[in-house]
mmCIF file of the N, C-alpha and C atoms, coordinates in Angstrom:
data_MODEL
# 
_entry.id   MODEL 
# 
loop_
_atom_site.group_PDB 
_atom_site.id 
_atom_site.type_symbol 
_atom_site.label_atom_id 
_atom_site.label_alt_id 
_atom_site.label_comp_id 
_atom_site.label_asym_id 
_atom_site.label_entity_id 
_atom_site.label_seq_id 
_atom_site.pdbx_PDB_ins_code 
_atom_site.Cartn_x 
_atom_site.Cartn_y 
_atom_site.Cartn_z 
_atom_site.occupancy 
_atom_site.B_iso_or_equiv 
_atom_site.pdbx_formal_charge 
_atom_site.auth_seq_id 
_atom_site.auth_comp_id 
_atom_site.auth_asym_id 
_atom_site.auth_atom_id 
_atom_site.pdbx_PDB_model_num 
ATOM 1   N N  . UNK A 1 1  ? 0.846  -1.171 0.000   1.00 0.00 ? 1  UNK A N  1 
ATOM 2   C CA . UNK A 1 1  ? 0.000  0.000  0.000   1.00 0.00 ? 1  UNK A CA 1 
ATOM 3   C C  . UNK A 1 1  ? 0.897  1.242  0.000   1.00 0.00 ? 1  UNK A C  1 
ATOM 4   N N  . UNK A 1 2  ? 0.610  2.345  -0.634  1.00 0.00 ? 2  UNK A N  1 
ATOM 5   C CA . UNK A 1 2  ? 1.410  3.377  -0.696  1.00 0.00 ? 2  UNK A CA 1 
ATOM 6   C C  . UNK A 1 2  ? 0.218  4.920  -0.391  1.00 0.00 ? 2  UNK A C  1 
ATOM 7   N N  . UNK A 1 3  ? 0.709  5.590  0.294   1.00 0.00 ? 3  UNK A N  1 
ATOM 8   C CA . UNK A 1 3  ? 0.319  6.769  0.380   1.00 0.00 ? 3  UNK A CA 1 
ATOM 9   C C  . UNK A 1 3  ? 0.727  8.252  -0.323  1.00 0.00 ? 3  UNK A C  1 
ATOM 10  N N  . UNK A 1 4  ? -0.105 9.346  -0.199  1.00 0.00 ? 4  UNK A N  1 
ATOM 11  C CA . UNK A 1 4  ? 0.663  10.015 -1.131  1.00 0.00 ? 4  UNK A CA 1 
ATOM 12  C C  . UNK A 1 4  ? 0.325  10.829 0.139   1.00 0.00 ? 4  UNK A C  1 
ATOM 13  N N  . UNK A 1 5  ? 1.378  12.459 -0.813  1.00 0.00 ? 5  UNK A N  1 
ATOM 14  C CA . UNK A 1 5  ? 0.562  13.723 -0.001  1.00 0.00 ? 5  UNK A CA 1 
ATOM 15  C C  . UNK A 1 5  ? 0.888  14.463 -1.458  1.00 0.00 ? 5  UNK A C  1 
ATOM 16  N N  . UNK A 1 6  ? 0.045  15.899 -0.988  1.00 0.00 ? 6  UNK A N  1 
ATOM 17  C CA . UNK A 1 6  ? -0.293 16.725 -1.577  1.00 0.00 ? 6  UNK A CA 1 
ATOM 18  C C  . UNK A 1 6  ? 0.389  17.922 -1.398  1.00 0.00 ? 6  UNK A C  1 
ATOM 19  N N  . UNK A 1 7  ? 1.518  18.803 -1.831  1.00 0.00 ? 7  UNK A N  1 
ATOM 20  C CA . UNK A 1 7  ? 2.060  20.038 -1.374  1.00 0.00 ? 7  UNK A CA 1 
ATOM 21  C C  . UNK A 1 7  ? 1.822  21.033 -2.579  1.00 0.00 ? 7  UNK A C  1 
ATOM 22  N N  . UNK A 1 8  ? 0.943  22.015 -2.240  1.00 0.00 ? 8  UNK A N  1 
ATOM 23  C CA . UNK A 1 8  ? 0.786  23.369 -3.481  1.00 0.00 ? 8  UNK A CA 1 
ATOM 24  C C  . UNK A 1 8  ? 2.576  24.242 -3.449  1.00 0.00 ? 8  UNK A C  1 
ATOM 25  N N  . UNK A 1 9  ? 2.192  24.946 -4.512  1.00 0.00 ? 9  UNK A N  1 
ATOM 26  C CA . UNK A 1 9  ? 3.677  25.366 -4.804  1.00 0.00 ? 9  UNK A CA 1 
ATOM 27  C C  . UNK A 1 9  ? 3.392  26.715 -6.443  1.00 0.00 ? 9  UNK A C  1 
ATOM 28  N N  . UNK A 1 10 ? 3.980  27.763 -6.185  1.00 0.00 ? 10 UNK A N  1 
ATOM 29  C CA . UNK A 1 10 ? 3.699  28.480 -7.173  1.00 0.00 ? 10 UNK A CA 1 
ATOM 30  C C  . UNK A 1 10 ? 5.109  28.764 -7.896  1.00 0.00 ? 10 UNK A C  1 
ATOM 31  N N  . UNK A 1 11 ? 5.006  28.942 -9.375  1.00 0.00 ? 11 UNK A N  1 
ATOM 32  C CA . UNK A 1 11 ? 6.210  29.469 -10.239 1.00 0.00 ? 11 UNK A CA 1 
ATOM 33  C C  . UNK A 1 11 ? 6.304  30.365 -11.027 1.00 0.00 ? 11 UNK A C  1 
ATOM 34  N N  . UNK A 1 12 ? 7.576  30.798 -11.308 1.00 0.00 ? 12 UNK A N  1 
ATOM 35  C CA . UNK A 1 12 ? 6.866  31.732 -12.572 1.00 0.00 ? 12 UNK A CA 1 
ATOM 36  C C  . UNK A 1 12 ? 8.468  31.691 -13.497 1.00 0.00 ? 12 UNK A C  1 
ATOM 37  N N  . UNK A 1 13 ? 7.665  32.289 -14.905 1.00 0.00 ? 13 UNK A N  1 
ATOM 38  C CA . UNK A 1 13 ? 8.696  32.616 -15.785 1.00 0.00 ? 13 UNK A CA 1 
ATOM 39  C C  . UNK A 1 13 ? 8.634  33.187 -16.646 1.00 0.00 ? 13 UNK A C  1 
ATOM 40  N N  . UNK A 1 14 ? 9.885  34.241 -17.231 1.00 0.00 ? 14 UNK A N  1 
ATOM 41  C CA . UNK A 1 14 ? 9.767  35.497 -17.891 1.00 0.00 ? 14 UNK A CA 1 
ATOM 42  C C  . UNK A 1 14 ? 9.626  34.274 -19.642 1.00 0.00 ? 14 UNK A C  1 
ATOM 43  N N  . UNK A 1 15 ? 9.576  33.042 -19.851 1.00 0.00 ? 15 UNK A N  1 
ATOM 44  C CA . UNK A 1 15 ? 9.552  32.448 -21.255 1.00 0.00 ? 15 UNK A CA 1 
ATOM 45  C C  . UNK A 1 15 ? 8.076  32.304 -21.444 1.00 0.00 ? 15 UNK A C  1 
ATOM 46  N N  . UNK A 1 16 ? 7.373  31.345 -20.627 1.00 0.00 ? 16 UNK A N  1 
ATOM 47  C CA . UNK A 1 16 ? 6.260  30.815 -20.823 1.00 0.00 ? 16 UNK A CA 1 
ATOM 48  C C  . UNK A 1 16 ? 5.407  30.210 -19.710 1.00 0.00 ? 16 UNK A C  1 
ATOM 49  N N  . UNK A 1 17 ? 4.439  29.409 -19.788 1.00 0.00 ? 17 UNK A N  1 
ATOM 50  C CA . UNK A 1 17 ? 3.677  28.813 -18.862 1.00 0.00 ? 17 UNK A CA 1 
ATOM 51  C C  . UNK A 1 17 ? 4.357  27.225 -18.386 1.00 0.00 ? 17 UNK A C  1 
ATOM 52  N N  . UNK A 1 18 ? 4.938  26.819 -19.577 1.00 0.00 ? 18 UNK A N  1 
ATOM 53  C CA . UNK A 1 18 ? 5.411  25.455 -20.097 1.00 0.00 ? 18 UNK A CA 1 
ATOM 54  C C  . UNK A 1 18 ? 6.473  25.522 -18.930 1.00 0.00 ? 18 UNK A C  1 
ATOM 55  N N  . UNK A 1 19 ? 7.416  26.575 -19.038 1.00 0.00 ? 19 UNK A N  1 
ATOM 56  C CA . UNK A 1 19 ? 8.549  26.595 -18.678 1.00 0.00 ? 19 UNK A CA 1 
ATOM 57  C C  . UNK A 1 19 ? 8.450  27.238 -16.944 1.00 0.00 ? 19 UNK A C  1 
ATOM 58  N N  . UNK A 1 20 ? 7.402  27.570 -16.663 1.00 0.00 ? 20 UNK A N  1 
ATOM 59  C CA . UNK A 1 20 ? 7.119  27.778 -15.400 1.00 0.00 ? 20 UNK A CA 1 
ATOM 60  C C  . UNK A 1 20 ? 6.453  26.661 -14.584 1.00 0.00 ? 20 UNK A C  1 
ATOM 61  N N  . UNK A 1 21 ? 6.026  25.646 -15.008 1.00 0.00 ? 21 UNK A N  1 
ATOM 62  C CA . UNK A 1 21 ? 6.479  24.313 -14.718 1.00 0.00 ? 21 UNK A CA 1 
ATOM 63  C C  . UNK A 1 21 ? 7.609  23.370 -14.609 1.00 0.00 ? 21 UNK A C  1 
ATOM 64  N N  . UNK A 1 22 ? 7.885  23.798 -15.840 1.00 0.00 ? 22 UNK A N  1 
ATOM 65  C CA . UNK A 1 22 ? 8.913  23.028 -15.311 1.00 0.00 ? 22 UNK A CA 1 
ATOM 66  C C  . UNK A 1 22 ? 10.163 23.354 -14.481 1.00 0.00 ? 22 UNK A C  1 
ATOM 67  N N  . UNK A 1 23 ? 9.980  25.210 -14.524 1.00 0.00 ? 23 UNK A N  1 
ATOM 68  C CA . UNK A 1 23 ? 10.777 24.994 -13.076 1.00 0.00 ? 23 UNK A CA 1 
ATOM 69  C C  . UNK A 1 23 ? 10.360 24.912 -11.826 1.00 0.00 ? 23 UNK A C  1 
ATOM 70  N N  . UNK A 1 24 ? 9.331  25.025 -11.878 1.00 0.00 ? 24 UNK A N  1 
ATOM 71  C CA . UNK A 1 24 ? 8.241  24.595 -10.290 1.00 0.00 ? 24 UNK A CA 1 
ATOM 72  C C  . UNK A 1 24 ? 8.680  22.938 -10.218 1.00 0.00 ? 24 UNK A C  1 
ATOM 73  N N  . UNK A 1 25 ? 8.769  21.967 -10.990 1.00 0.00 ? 25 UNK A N  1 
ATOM 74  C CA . UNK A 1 25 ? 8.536  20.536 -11.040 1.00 0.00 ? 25 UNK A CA 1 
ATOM 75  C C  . UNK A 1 25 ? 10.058 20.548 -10.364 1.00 0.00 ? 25 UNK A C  1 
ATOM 76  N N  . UNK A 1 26 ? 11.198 21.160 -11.204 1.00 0.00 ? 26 UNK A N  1 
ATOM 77  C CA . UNK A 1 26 ? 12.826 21.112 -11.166 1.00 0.00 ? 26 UNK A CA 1 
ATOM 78  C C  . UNK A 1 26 ? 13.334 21.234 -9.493  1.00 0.00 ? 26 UNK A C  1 
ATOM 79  N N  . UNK A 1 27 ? 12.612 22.628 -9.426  1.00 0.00 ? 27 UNK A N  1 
ATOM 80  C CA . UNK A 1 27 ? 12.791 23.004 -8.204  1.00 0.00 ? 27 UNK A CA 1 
ATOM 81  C C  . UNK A 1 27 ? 11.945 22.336 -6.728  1.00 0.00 ? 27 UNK A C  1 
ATOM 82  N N  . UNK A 1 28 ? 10.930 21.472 -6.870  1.00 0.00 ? 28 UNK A N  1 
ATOM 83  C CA . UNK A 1 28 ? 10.174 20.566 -5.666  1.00 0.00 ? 28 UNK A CA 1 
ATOM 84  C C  . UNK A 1 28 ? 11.312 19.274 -5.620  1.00 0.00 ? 28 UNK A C  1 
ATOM 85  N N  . UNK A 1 29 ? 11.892 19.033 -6.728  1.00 0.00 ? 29 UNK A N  1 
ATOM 86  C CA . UNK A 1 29 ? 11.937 17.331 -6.721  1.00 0.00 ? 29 UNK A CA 1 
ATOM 87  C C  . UNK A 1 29 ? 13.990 17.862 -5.858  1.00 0.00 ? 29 UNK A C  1 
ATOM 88  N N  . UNK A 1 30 ? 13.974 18.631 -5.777  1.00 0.00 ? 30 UNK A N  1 
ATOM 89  C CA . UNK A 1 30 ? 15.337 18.806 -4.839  1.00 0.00 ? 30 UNK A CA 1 
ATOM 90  C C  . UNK A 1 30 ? 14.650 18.707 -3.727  1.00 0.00 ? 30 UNK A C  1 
ATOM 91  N N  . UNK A 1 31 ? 13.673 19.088 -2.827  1.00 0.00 ? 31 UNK A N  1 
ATOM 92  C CA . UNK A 1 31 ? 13.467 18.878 -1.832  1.00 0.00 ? 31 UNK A CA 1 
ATOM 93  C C  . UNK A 1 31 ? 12.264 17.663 -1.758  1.00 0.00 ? 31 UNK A C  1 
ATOM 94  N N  . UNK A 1 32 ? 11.498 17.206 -2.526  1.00 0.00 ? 32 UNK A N  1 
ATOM 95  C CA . UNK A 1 32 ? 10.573 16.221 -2.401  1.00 0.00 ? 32 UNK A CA 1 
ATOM 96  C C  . UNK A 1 32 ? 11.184 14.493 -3.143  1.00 0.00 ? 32 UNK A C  1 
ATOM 97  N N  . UNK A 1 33 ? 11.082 13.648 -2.325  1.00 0.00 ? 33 UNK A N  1 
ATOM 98  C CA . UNK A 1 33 ? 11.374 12.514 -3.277  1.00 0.00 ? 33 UNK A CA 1 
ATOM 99  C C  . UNK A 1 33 ? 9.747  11.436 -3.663  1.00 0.00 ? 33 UNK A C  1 
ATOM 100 N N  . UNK A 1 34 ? 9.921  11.029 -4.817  1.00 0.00 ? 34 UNK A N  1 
ATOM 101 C CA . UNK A 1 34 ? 8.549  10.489 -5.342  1.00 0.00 ? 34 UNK A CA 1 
ATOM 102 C C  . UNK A 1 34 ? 7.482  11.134 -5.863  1.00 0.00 ? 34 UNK A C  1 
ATOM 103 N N  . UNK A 1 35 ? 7.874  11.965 -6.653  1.00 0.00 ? 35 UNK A N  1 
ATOM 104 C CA . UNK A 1 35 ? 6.886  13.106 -6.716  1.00 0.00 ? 35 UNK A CA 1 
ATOM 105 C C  . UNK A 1 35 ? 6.316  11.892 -8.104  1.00 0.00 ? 35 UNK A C  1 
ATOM 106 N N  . UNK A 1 36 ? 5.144  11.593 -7.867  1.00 0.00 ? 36 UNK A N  1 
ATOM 107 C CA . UNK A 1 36 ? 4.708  11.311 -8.875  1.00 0.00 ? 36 UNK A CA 1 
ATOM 108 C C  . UNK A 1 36 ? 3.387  11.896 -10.077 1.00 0.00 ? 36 UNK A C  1 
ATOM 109 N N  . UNK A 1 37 ? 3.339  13.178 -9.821  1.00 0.00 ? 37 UNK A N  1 
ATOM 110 C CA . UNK A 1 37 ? 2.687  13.785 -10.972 1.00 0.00 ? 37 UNK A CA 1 
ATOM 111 C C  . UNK A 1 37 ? 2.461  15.924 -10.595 1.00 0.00 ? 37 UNK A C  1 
ATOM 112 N N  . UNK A 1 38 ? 1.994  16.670 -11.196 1.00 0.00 ? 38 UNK A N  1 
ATOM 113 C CA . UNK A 1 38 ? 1.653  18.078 -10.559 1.00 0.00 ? 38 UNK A CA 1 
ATOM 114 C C  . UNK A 1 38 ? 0.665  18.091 -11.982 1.00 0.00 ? 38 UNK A C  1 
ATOM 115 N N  . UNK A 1 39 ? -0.182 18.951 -10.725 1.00 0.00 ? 39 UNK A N  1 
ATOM 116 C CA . UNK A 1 39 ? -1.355 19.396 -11.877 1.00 0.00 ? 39 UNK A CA 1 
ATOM 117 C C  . UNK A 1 39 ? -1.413 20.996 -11.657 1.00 0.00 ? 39 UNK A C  1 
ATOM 118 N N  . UNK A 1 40 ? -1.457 21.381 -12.637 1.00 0.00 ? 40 UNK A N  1 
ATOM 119 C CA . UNK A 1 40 ? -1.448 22.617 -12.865 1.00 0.00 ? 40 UNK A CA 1 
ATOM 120 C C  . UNK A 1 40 ? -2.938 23.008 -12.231 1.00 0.00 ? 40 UNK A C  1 
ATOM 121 N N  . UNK A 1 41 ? -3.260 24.397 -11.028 1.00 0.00 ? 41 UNK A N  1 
ATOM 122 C CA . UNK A 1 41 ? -4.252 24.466 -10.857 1.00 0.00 ? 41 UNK A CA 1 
ATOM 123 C C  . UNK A 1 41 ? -4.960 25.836 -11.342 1.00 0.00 ? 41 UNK A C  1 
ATOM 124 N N  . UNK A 1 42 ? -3.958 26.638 -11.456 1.00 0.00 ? 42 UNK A N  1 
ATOM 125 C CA . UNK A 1 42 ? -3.811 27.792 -12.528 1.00 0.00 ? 42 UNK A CA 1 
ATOM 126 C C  . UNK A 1 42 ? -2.909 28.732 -12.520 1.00 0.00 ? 42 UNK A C  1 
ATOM 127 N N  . UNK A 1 43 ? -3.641 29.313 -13.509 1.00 0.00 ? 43 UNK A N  1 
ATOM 128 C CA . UNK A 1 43 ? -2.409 30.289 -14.524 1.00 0.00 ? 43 UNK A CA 1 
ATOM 129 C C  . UNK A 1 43 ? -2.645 31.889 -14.416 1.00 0.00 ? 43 UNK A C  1 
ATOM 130 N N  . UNK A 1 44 ? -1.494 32.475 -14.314 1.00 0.00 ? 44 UNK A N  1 
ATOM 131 C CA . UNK A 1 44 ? -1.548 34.252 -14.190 1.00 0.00 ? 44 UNK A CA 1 
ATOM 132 C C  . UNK A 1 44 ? -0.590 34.712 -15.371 1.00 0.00 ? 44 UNK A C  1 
ATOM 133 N N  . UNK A 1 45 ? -0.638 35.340 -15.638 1.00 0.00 ? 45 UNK A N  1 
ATOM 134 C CA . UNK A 1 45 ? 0.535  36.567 -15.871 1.00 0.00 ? 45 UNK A CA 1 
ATOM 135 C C  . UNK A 1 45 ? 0.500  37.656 -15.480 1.00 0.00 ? 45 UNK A C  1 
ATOM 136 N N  . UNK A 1 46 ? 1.401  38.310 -15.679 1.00 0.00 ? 46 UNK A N  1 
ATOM 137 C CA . UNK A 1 46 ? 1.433  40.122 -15.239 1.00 0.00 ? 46 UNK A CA 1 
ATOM 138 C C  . UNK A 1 46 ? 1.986  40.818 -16.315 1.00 0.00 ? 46 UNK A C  1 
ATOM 139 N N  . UNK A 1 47 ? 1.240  41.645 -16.480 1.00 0.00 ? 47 UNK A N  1 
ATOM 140 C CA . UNK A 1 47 ? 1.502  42.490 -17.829 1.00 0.00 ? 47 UNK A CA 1 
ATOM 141 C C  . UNK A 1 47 ? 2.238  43.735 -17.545 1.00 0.00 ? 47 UNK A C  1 
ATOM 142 N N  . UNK A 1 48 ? 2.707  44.325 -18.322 1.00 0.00 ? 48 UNK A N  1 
ATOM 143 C CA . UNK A 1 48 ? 3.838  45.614 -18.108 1.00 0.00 ? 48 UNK A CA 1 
ATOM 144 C C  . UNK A 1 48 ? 3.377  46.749 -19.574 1.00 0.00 ? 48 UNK A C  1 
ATOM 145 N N  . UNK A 1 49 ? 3.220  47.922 -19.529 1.00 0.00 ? 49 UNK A N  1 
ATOM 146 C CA . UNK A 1 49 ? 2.902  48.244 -20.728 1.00 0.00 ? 49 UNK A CA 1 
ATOM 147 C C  . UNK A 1 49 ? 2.627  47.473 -21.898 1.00 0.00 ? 49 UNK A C  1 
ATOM 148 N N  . UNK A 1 50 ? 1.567  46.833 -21.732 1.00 0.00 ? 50 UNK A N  1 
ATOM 149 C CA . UNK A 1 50 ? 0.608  45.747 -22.818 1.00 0.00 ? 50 UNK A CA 1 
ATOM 150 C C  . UNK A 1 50 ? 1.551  44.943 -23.159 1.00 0.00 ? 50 UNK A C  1 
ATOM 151 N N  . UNK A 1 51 ? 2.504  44.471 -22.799 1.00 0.00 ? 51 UNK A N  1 
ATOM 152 C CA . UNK A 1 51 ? 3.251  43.141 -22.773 1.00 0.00 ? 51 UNK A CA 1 
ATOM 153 C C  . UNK A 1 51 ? 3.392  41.877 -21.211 1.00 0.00 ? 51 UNK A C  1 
ATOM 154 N N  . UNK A 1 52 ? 3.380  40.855 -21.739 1.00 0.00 ? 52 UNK A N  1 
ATOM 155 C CA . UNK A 1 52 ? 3.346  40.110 -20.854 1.00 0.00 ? 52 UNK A CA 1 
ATOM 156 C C  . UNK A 1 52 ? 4.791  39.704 -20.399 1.00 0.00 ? 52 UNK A C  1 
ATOM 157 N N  . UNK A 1 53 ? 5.016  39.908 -18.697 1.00 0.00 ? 53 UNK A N  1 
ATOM 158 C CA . UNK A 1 53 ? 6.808  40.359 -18.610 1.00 0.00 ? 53 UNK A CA 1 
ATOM 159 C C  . UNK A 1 53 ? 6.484  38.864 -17.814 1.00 0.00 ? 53 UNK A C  1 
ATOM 160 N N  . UNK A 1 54 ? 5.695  38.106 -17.184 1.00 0.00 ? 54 UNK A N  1 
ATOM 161 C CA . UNK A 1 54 ? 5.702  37.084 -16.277 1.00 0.00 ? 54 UNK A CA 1 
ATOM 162 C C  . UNK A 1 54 ? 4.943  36.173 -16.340 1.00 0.00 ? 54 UNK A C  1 
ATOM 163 N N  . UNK A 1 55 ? 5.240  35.172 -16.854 1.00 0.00 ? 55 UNK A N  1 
ATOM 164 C CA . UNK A 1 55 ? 4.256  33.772 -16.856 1.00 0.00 ? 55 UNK A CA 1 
ATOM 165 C C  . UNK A 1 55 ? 4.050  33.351 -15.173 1.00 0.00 ? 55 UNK A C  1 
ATOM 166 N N  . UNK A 1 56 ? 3.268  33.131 -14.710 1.00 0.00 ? 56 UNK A N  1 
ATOM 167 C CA . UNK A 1 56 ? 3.020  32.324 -13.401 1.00 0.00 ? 56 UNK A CA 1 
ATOM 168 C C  . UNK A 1 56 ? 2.168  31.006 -12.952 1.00 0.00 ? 56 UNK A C  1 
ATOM 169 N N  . UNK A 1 57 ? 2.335  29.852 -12.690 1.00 0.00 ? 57 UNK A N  1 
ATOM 170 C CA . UNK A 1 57 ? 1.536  28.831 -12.320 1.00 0.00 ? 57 UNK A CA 1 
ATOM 171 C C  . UNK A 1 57 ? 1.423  28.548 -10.520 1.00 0.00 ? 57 UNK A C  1 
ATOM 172 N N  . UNK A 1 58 ? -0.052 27.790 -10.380 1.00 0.00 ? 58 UNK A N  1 
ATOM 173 C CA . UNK A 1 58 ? -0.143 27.827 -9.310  1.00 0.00 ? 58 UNK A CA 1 
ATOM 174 C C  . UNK A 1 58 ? 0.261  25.808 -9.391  1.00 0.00 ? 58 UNK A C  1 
ATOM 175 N N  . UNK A 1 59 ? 0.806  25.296 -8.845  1.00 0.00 ? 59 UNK A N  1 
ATOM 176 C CA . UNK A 1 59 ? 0.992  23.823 -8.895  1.00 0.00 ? 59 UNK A CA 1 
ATOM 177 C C  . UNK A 1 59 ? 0.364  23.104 -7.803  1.00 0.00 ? 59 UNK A C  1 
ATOM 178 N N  . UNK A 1 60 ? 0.038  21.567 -7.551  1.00 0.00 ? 60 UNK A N  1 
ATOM 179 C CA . UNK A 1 60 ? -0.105 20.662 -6.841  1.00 0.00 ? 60 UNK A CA 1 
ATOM 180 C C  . UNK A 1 60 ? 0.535  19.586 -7.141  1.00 0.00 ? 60 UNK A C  1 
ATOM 181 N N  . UNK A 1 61 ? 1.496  19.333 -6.050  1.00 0.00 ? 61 UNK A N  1 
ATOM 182 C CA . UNK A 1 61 ? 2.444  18.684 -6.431  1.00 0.00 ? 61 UNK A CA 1 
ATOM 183 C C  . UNK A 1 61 ? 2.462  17.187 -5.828  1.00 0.00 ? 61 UNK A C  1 
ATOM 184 N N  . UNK A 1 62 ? 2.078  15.709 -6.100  1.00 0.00 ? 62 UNK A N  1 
ATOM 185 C CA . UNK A 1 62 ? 1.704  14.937 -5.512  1.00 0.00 ? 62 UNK A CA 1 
ATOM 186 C C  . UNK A 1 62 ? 3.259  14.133 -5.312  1.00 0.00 ? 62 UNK A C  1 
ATOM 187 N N  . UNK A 1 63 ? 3.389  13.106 -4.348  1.00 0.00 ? 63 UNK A N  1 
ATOM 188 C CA . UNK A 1 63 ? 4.002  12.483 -3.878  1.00 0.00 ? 63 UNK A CA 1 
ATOM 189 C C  . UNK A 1 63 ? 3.779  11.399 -2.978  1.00 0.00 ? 63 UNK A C  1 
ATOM 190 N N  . UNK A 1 64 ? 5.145  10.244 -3.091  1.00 0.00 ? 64 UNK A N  1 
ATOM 191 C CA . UNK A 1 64 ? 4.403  8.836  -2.302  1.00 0.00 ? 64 UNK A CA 1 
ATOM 192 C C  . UNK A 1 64 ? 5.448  8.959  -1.050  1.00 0.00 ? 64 UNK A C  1 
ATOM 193 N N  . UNK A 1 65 ? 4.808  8.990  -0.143  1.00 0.00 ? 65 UNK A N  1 
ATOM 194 C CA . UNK A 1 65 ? 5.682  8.916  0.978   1.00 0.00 ? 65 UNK A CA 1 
ATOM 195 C C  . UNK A 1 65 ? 6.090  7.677  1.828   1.00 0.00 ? 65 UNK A C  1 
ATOM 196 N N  . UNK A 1 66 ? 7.384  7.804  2.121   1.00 0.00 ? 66 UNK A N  1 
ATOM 197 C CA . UNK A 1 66 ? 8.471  6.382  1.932   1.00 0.00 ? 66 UNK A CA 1 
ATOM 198 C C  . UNK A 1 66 ? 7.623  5.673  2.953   1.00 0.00 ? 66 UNK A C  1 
ATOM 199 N N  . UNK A 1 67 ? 8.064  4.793  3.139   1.00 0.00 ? 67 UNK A N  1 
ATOM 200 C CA . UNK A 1 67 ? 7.789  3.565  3.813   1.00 0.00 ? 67 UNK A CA 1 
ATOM 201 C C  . UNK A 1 67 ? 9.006  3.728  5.646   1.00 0.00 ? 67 UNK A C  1 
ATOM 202 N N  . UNK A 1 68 ? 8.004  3.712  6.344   1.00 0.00 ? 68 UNK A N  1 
ATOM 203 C CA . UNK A 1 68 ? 9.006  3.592  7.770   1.00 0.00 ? 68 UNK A CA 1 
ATOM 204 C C  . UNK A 1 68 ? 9.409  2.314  8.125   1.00 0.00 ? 68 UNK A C  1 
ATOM 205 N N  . UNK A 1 69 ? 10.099 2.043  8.892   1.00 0.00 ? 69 UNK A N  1 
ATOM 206 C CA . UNK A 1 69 ? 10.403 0.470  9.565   1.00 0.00 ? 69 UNK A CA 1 
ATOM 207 C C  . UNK A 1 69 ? 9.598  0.504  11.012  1.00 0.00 ? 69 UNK A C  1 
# 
């Protein structure tokens, strides 16, 4: 039997949405082990004189947590 948990987590990036995942994903799995999936729960940007300067995601980041003795 395996359990998971659930940790939210937000990112952002001056490229894209894509890429603000994946450094949200890059940056959990240094401190989380087993992460087995993130669902995107949503999406921002911030605009700067009618350009978009910041992609941002809000994440849920799932994981199986180890086994004790």
């Amino acid at each position: 039997m395996s359990i998971a948990r659930i940790v939210e987590i937000s990112s952002t990036s001056d490229k894209s949405f894509e890429d603000a995942v994946a450094q949200g994903v890059a940056r959990a799995s240094k401190t989380l082990r087993g992460i087995r999936s993130a669902w995107v729960k949503e999406q921002e940007v911030q605009i700067e004189k009618d350009k978009i300067v910041t992609y941002k995601v809000g994440l849920k980041i799932t994981f199986v947590l180890e086994e004790t003795a």
